[in-house]
matplotlib code that plots the C-alpha trace (Angstrom):
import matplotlib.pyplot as plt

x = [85.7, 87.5, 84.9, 86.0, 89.7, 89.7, 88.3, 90.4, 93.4, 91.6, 91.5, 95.7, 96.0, 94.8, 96.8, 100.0, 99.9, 102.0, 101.2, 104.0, 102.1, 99.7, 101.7, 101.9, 98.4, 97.3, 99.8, 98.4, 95.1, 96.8, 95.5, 97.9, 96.6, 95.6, 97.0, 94.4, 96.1, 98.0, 100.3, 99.9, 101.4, 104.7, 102.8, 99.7, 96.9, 96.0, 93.5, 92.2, 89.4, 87.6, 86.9, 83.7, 83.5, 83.8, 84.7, 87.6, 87.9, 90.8, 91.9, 94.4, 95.9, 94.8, 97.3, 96.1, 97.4, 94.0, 93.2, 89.7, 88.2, 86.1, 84.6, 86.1, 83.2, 85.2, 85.5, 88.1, 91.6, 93.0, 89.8, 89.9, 93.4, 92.6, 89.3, 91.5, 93.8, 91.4, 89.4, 92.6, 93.3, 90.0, 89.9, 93.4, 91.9, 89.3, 90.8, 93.4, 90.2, 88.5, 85.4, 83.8, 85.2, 82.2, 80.0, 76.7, 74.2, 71.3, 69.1, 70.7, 72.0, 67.9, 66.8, 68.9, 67.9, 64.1, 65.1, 66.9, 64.4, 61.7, 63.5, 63.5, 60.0, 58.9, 60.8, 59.6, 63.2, 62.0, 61.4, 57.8, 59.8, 60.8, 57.4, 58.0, 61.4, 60.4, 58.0, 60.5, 63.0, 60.4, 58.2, 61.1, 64.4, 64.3, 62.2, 64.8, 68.3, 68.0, 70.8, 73.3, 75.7, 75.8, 79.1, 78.5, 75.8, 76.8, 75.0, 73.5, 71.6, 70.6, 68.8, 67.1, 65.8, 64.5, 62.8, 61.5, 60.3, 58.4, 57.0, 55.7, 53.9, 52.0, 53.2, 56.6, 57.1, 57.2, 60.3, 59.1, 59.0, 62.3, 63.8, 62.5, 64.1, 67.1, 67.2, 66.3, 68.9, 71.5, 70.2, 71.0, 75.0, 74.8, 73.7, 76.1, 79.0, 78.3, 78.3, 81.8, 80.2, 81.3, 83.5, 82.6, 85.4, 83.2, 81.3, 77.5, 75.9, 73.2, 69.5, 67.8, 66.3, 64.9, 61.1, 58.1, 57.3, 54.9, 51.8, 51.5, 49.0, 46.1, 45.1, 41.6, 40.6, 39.5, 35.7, 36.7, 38.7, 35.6, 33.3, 35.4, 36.0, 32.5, 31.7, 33.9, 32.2, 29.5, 31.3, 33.5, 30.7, 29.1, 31.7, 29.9, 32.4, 34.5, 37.9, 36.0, 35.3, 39.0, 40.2, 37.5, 38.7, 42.0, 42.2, 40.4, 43.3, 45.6, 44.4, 43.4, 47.4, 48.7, 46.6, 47.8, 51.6, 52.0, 54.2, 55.0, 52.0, 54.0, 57.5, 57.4, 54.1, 53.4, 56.2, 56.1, 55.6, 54.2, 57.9, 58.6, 55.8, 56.4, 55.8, 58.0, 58.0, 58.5, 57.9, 54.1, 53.0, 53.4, 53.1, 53.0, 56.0, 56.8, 59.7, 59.6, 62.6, 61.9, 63.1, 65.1, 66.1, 65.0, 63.2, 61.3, 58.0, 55.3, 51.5, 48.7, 46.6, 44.0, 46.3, 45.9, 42.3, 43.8, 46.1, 43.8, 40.8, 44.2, 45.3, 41.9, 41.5, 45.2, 45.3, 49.4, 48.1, 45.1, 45.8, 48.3, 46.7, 46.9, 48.4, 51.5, 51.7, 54.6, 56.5, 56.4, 58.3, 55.8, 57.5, 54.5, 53.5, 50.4, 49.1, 47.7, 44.6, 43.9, 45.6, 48.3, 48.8, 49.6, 47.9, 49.9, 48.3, 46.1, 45.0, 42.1, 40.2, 41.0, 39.7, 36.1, 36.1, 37.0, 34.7, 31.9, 32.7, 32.3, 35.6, 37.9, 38.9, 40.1, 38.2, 40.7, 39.7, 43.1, 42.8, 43.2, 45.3, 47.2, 49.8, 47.3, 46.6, 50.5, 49.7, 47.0, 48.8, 51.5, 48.8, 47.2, 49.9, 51.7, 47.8, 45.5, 48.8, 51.0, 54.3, 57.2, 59.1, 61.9, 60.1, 57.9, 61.0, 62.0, 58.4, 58.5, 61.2, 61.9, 64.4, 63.5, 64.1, 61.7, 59.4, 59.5, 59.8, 56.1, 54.1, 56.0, 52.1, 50.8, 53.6, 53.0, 49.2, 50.2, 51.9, 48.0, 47.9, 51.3, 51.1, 47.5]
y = [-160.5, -158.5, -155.5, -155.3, -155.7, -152.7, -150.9, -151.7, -150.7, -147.9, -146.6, -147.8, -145.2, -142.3, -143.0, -144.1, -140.5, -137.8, -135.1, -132.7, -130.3, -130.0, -130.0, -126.0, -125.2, -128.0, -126.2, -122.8, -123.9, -125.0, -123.1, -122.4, -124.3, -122.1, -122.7, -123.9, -122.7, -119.1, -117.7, -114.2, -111.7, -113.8, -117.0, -114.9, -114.9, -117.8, -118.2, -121.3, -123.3, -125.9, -129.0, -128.3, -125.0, -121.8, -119.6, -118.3, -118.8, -117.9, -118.1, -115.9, -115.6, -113.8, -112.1, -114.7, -117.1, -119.0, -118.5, -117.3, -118.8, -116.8, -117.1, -114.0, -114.2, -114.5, -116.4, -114.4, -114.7, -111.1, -110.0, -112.9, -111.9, -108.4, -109.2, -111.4, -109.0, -106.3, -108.7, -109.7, -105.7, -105.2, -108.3, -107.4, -103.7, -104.9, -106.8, -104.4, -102.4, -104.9, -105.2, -108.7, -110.1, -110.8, -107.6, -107.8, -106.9, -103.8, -105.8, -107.3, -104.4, -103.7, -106.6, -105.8, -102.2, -103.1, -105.8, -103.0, -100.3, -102.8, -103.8, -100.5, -99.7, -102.9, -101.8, -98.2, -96.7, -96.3, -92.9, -92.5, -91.6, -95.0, -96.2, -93.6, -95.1, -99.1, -97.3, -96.2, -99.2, -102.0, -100.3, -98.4, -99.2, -102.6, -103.4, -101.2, -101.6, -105.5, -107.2, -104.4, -104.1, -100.5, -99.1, -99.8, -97.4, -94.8, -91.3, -91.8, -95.4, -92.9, -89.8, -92.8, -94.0, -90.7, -90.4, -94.2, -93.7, -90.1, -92.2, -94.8, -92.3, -90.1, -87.2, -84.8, -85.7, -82.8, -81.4, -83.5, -86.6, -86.4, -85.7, -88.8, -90.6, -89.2, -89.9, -93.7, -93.8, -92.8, -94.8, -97.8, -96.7, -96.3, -100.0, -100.9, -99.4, -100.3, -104.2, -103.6, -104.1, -100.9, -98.5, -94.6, -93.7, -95.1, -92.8, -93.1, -90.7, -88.9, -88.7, -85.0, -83.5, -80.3, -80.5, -79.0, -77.1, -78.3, -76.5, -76.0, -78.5, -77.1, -75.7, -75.6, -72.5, -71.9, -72.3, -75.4, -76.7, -76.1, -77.5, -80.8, -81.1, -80.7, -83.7, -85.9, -86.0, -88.3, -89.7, -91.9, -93.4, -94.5, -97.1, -100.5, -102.6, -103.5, -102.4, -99.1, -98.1, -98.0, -96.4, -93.8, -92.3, -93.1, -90.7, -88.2, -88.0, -88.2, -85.6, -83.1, -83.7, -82.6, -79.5, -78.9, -78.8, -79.3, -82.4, -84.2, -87.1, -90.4, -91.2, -88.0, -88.4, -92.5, -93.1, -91.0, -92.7, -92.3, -91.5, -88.5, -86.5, -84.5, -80.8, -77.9, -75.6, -71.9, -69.6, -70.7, -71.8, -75.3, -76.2, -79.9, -80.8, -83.5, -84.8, -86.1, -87.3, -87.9, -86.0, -83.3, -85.0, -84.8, -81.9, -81.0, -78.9, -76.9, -78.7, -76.4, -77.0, -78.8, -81.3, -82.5, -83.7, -85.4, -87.4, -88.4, -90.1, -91.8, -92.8, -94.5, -96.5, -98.1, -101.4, -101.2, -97.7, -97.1, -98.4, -95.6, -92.3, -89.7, -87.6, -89.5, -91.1, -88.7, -89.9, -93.1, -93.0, -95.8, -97.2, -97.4, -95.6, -93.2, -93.7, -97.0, -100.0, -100.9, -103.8, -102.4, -102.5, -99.6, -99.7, -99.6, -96.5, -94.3, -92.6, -94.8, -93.8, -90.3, -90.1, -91.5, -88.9, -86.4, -87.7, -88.3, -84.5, -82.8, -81.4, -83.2, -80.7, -76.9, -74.2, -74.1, -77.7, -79.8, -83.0, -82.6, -85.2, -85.5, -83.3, -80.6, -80.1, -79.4, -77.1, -75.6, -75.3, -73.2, -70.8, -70.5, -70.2, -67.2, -65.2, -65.6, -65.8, -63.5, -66.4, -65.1, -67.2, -68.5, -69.4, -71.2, -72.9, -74.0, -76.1, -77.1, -78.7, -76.5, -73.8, -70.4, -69.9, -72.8, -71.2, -67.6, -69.6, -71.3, -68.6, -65.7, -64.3, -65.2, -62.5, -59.9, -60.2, -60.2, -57.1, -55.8, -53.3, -51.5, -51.4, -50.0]
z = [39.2, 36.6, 37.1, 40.9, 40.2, 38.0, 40.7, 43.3, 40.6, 40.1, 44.2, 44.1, 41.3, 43.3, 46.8, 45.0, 42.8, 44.0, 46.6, 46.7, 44.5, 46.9, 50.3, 50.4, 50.1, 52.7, 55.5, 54.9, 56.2, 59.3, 62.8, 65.5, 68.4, 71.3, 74.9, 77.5, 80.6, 80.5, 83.5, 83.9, 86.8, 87.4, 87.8, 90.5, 88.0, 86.0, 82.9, 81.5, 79.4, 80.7, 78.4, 76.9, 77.4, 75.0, 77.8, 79.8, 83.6, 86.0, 89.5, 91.1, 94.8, 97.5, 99.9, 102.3, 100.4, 99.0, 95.7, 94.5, 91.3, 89.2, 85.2, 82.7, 80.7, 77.4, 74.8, 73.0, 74.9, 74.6, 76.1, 79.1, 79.3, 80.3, 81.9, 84.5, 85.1, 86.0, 88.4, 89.9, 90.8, 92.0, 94.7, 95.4, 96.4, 98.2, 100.3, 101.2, 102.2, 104.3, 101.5, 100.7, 97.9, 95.7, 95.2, 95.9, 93.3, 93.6, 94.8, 97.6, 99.0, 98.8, 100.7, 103.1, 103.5, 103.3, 106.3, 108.3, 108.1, 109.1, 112.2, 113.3, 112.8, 114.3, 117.7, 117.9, 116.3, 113.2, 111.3, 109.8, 106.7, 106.1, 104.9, 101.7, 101.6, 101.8, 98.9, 96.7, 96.8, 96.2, 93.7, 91.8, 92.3, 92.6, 89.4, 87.3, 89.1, 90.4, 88.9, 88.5, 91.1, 92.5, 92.1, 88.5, 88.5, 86.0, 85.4, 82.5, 84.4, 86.8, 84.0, 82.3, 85.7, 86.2, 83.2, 83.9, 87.0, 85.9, 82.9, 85.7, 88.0, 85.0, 86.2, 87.5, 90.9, 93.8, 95.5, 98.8, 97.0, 95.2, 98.3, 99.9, 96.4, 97.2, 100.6, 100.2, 97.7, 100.2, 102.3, 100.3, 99.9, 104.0, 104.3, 101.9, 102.8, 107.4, 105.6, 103.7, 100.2, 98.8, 100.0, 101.1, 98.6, 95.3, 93.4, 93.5, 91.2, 92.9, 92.1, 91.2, 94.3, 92.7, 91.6, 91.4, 94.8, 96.9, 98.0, 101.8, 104.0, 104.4, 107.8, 109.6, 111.1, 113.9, 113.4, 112.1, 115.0, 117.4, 115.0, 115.1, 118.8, 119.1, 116.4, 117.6, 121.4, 119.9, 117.1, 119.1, 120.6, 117.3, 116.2, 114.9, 114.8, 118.1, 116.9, 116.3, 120.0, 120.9, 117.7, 117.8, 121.4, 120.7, 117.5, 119.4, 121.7, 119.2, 117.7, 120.7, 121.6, 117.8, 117.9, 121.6, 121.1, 117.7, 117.5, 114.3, 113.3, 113.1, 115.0, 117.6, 118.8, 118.2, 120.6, 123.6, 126.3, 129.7, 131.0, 128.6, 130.2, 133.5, 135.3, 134.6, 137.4, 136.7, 139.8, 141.2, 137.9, 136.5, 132.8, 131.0, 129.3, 127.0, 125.5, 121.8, 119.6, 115.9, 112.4, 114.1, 117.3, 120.5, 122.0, 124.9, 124.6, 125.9, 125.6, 125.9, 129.2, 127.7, 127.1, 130.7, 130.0, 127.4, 129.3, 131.7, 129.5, 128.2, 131.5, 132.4, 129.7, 129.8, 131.7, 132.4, 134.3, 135.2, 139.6, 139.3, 141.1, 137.9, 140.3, 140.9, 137.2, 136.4, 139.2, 138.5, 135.6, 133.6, 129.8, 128.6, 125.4, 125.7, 122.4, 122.8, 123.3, 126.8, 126.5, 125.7, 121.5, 119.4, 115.8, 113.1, 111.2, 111.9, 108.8, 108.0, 110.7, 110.2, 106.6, 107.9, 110.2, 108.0, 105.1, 108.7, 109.9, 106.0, 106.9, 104.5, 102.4, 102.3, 100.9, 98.4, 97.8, 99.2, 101.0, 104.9, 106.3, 110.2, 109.1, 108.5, 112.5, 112.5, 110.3, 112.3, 115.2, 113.9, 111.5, 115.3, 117.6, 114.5, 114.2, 117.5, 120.6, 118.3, 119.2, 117.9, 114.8, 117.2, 119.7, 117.8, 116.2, 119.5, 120.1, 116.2, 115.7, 112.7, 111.8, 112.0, 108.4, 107.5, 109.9, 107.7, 104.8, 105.2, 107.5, 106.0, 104.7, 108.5, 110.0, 107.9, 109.1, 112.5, 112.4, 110.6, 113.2, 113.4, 109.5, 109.1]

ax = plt.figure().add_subplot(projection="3d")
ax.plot(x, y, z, "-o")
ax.set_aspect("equal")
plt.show()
């Protein structure tokens, strides 16, 4: 008993002893308080904590009168105070211009160009392009840029995406192929912008453009055309699988009708239709003319006679057509597209089958060892057109598609050849 009253005297000793010595020091360790809830802007903009949390939110008022809620992302409150203020501008600003309020980030803006483009091509107004395009967003720009938002795109994001994407393909990418990253790039600020996501008046930084030049597609010459006409009679025939025996005459046609009026593989020639192709009249003479809209617009142009024949193996083995008199086919005006099954359906591609004929035929690549592909009978038809019918550059512009410049630019070796007599 006495042991636990001189404790208990003992505890009354050390809260009855004096603490004014010790006031001071305990005061100075004091923290201001801070404010959960700040009025900034005249009362407009408002920033406060939520219980709980270590971070800054606000909400501010529209000129609608709603307000819009949104986090600052800051713990410190200088840096929410300025952080609020600057979002508040920004909404105000965009609103003004008719823009969404919440910016989308890279890689919706993607989606939504990837969703457009496919529309397009899946009802005939597509460009062929866009498949290098739907390329370059989903296996570059989307893995590197998703969750920035584009207008915060800065220069320097866009050099070390360059040097990224270089890094990712082993090698320095050609002129043609930076072109087609710079045009899907725009591309992205068009969609963008038509949706009111960004404005036309922010600065995007553009990609480089400028690479390595390209060489030109290689052509076949002219013992080569005949020697492929002439394979292809039985080849078509020699299809094992079922699919095979209309793709086989159908790329035959195809391919007949490229070297006939040198059209553009892909958009231009993929979607004529039975409607774009009539007689042009001139004095007693009649010609076959088709028209074809695709990179350059719409143009109407001169096929080669043999291009008839072409038309008519087409025309007999199209269901939609075929009880329509050849004859009077023109007339009727038919929407049908040429380039297609009996019953009707257009494949997708056709590249595959053109590479087995190609790898079939031996003629797959140039003598200077370059891989043929469809474009190459473009190519062909020009080299053929500037050297054996002596066409002149504009006129062969005119059926092209092309500019006379580009025209010089390309064949410029072809005309000095041409003119082999006068100079010798």
């Amino acid at each position: 008993m006495t042991k636990v009253i001189k404790v208990l005297e003992s505890h009354l000793e050390v809260i009855s002893s004096p603490q004014q010595e010790s006031e001071p020091t305990a005061l100075s360790q004091l923290k201001y308080a801070e404010p959960t809830e700040l009025y900034l802007r005249d009362g407009e903009v408002v920033i406060h904590r939520r219980p709980g949390s270590p971070l800054w939110h606000c909400r501010f008022r529209l000129q609608d009168g709603s307000w819009h809620r949104q986090t600052t992302r800051q713990a410190s409150i200088e840096h929410a105070v300025r952080m609020a203020c600057d979002l508040y501008d920004e909404t105000r600003f965009r609103q003004r211009l008719g823009l969404a309020q919440k910016s989308p980030t890279f890689a919706e803006i993607a989606h939504a160009t990837l969703y457009s483009m496919r529309q397009d091509l899946d009802v005939g107004i597509g460009k062929s392009v866009y498949g290098s395009y739907i390329t370059c967003i989903e296996k570059y720009f989307l893995p590197y840029f998703g969750d920035k938002r584009l207008e915060e795109i800065t220069y320097t994001d866009v050099h070390e995406f360059e040097v990224w994407r270089n890094r990712q393909m082993n090698k320095l990418p050609r002129a043609s192929t930076l072109m087609n990253f710079a045009s899907a790039w725009t591309k992205l600020q068009l969609v963008a912008i038509s949706k009111g996501w960004i404005s036309e008046r922010v600065a995007i930084p553009k990609l480089t453009a400028r690479g390595q030049k390209g060489k030109t597609r290689p052509a076949f010459t002219r013992e080569e055309i005949d020697r492929l006409l002439e394979f292809m009679e039985p080849w078509i025939k020699q299809g094992r699988l079922e699919i095979e025996h209309e793709t086989r005459p159908l790329l035959r046609d195809y391919i007949e009708m490229l070297l006939y009026t040198g059209m553009r593989h892909g958009t231009e020639a993929l979607n004529i239709c039975w409607n774009n192709v009539e007689w042009h009249t001139q004095g007693d003479k009649k010609y076959l003319r088709i028209w074809v809209d695709g990179k350059t617009g719409g143009r109407w142009l001169i096929a080669k006679h043999k291009a008839v024949d072409v038309l008519k193996r087409l025309h007999s083995r199209q269901r939609a057509v075929w009880d329509i008199p050849f004859d009077r086919l023109f007339e009727t005006r038919a929407p049908e597209r040429i380039f297609v099954f009996a019953n009707g359906h257009q494949p997708m591609r056709i590249d595959g089958a053109f590479k087995r004929l190609m790898r079939d035929s031996g003629l797959g690549l140039s003598h200077d060892g370059q891989m043929r592909t469809l474009y190459s009978l473009r190519h062909t038809y020009a080299t053929l057109e500037l050297l054996e019918n002596k066409t002149d550059i504009h006129t062969l512009s005119k059926q092209m598609g092309n500019s006379a410049a580009m025209i010089d630019r390309h064949y410029s070796k072809l005309t000095a050849t041409m003119a082999a007599d006068r100079l010798a």
